[in-house]
VEXLUMRO-606352 format. One record per residue (C-alpha): x, y, z. Coordinates in steps of 0.25 Angstrom, whole numbers, plus 5000, padded with zeros to 4 digits. Layout:
XYZ/...
***
This chain:
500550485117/499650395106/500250305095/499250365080/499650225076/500050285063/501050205053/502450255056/503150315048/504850365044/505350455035/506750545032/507050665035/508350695025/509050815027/508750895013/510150925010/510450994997/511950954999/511450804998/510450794990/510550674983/510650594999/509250655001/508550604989/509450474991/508950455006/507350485002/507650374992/508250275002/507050325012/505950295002/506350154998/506650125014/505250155016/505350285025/503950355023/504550495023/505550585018/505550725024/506050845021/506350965029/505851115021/507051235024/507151295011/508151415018/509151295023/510251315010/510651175013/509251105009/508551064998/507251104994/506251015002/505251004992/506150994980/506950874989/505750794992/505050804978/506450734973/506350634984/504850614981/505650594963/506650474971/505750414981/504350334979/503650294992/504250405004/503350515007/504050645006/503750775016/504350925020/504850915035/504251035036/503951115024/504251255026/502951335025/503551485025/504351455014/503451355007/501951425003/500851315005/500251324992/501551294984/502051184997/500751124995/500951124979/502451064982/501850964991/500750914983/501550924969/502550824976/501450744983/500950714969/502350674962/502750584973/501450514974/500850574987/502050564995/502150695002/501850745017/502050895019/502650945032/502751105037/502951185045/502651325049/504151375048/505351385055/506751435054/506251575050/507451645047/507751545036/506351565032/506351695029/507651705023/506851605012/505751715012/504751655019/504451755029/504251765043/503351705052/502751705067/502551575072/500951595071/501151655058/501851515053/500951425059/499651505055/500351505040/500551365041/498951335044/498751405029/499751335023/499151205026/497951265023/498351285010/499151165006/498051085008/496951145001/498151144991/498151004989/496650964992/496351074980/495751184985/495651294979/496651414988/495651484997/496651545009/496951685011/497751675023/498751745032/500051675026/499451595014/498551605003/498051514993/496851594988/496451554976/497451444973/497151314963/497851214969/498651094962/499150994964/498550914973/499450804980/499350654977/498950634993/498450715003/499850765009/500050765025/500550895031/501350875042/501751005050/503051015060/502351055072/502851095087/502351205093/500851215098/500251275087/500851205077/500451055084/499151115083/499151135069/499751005068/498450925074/497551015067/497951005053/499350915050/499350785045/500750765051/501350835064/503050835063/503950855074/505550835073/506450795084/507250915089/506050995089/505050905095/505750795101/504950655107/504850705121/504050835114/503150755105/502050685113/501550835119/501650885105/500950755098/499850765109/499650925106/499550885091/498650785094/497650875103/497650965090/497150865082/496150825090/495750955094/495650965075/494950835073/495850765070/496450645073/498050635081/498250515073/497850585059/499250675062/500450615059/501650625069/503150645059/504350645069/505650715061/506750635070/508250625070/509350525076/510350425072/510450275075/511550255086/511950195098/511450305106/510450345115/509150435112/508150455103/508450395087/509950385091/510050245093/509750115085/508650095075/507850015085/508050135095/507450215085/506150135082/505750125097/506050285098/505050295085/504050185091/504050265106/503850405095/502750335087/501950245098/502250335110/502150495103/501450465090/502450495080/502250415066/503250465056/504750475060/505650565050/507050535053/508050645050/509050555040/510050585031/510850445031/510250345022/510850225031/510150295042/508950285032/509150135030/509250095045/507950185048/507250125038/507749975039/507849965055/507050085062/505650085053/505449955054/505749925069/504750055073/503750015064/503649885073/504049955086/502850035083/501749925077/502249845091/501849965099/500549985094/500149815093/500849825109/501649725104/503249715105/504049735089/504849625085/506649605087/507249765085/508149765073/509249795081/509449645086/510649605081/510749475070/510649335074/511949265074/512249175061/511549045067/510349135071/510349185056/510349065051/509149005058/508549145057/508649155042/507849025041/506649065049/505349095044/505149245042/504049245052/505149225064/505549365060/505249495070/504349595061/505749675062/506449585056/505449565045/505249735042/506749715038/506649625025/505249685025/505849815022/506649755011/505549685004/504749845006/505949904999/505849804988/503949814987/504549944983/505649924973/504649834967/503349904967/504150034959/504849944949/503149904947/502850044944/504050064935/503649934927/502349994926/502550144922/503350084912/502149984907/501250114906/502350174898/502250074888/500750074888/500350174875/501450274874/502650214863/503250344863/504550394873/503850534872/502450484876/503250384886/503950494892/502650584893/501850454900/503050434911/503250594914/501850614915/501650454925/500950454939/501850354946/501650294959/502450394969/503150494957/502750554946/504250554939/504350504926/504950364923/506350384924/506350454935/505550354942/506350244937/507450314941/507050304955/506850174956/507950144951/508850214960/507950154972/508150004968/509650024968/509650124980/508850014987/510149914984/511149984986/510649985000/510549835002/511849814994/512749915002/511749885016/510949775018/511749675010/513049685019/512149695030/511649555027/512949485023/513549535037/512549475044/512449355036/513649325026/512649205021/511949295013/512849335004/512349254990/511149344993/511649484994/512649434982/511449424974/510749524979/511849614977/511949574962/510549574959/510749744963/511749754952/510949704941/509749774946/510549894946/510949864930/509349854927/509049984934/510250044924/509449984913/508150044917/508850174920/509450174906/507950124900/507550244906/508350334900/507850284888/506650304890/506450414897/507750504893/507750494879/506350504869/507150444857/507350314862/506550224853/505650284844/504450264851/505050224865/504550094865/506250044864/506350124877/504950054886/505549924883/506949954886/506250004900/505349904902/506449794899/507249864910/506249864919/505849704916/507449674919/507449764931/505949714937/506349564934/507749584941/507249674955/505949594958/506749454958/507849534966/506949604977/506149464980/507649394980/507849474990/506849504998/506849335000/508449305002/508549435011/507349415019/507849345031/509149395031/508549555034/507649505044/508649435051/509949545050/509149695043/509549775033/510949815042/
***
């Protein structure tokens, strides 16, 4: 089977547990600033235990800044195009052009219908879904509604908004009819483990890709999304061994099948953490070595040099290090272009604040009312988020990585002393900015014409910028070596 050569991708597929809400949201967070590049939903409104998808992803879409959010699959039967595509395109805008829509034609009936949505043949469903998607896209390119059809109609409908990218539709597809489809008229094709397992995959890839042809189109302009499920073990089998079993499972998946995005069922955030630090990295180059016919660098399972060979290690120059070894404090410095780049668009919302409005009132009306990069959420909200990801980000290295590090190498420990420290004033000065925002934001009356309540803020954010940046580069110099030669643990 061909390799597209497309970029791969890795995402999250949380379960959408009502009865744990708060670990949802807190795992999209930890996904986003791990540098997945999904989070995925799944669309069951009859199942009692679940949330609402689209409510859960538009308050992941309020917490997160870079991860693209997506139904895994909407449910079409109980969702009407013209208000999915309205969702869809509403949330598209306020997170910045972040979202990919899946659907389906239906399944679990029963449940359906208990919900109201009527039944459906087979045929009917899927000829239903080809006027839906009609539909949602004359919707968001801002046609004016000209379908009469069988199941849906649109006749006469003005359409608004229109989303802040052209959003992919990805259809879960497995029976002929529906692959077809899939070639014809999806952006993205996605199968799941369980009902399509690898073995099935390669006839259903190339039936996809006769489709597309057959439309015009190019195989290469559908993107391949593999829902997938396991555990990192001891044992045997597909995703059931260690994190450099799974990247040579995804790499034979991406180089051999054609897959490009891998959406892993996770709940556990350490099982987040170790995806993110040890399997994306290691398939990335398993698959950029594959496609140059080359061979990828030492796997990050090898296990740590003795203390002699640290030493001697710890002294090399960076270029004596495997590109594997590099991606580790790589990663770090990634995490930390991040942290960085949002504290610039904080400092910055706050300097057009300042500019021309003296008054909290026309203050609060600016920052309600601001475009910002990924959210369109007012100051304190924004803040708020940054806030809580700058001191998610290290509770992580202080309860993970740092006792990682000083078990490997007890030498380190004046670093991850200091390091620690610097965490706990970092954390006063984001109490401070919490607290000038509450000024700011909560309360009008605080000074007469706000201009008390910018420079307490912007004071806060000169203490809180000059403290993190010296921070970050601190560490992303003293810690350098020491990751690439032991990981994140």
């Amino acid at each position: 089977m061909p390799d597209y050569g497309l970029d791969v991708e890795f995402g999250i597929f949380p379960s959408p547990d009502a009865a744990r809400h708060h670990e949802v949201l807190e795992l999209a967070q930890l996904a986003d600033v791990l540098g997945l590049d999904h989070v995925s939903i799944q669309d069951h409104p009859y199942q009692a235990a679940h949330l609402d998808t689209w409510t859960l992803l538009s308050a992941i879409g309020s917490r997160t800044t870079q991860i693209r959010l997506s139904t895994n699959v909407a449910n079409l039967p109980l969702r009407p195009p013209v208000v999915l595509a309205k969702a869809a395109a509403s949330l598209d805008l306020l997170t910045g052009g972040r979202v990919e829509l899946g659907l389906g034609a239906g399944a679990f009936w029963d449940g359906i219908e208990a919900a109201g949505g009527g039944g459906k043949t087979p045929k009917e469903s899927v000829d239903a879904l080809v006027e839906a998607m009609t539909i949602i896209r004359s919707f968001w390119a801002g046609e004016r509604g000209r379908l009469d059809g069988e199941h849906y109609s649109n006749h006469g409908l003005k359409p608004g908004p229109r989303p802040a990218h052209d959003i992919p539709i990805w259809l879960g597809a497995y029976k002929p009819r529906m692959i077809r489809l899939t070639g014809q008229l999806a952006d993205g094709w996605v199968p799941s483990m369980g009902y399509a397992d690898p073995p099935a995959l390669p006839d259903l890839s190339a039936r996809l890709d006769e489709a597309a042809v057959a439309a015009g189109r190019a195989p290469q302009d559908i993107r391949r999304i593999y829902n997938i499920f396991g555990q990192f073990g001891s044992g045997s089998g597909l995703f059931r061994g260690t994190p450099k079993d799974w990247a040579e499972q995804l790499t034979d998946l991406a180089v051999g099948i054609g897959m490009d995005t891998f959406i892993v069922g996770a709940d556990d955030p350490d099982f987040v953490r170790r995806f993110a630090a040890e399997v994306m990295p290691l398939t990335r180059e398993l698959v950029a070595a594959e496609r140059e016919g080359g061979s990828p660098g030492v796997p990050l399972e090898t296990e740590s040099p003795a203390p002699a060979e640290r030493e001697a290690v710890a002294t090399q120059d960076s270029s004596s290090f495997t590109a594997a070894q590099l991606a580790i404090p790589a990663h770090l410095v990634e995490v930390h272009d991040y942290l960085r780049s949002e504290l610039d668009q904080v400092r910055d919302i706050v300097r057009q604040v300042r500019e021309g409005h003296t008054s909290v009132g026309q203050a609060r009306s600016v920052i309600n009312t601001m475009t910002m990069r990924q959210n369109n959420w007012t100051l304190g909200a924004y803040c708020e988020s940054y806030c809580r990801i700058v001191t998610g980000h290290h509770t992580n290295e202080d309860r993970g990585m740092f006792p990682h590090l000083l078990r490997a190498d007890p030498s380190l420990e004046p670093i991850v002393t200091r390091l620690h420290d610097e965490h706990e004033v970092i954390a006063g000065l984001l109490d401070q900015l919490d607290q000038a925002l509450v000024a700011l934001v909560g309360d009008p009356g605080y000074g007469s014409d706000g201009q008390r309540a910018l420079d307490t803020l912007s004071g806060a954010l000169d203490q809180l910028t000059e403290s993190l940046l010296a921070h970050l580069s601190y560490e992303e110099e003293a810690l350098h070596d020491p990751l690439a030669i032991h990981g994140f643990g």
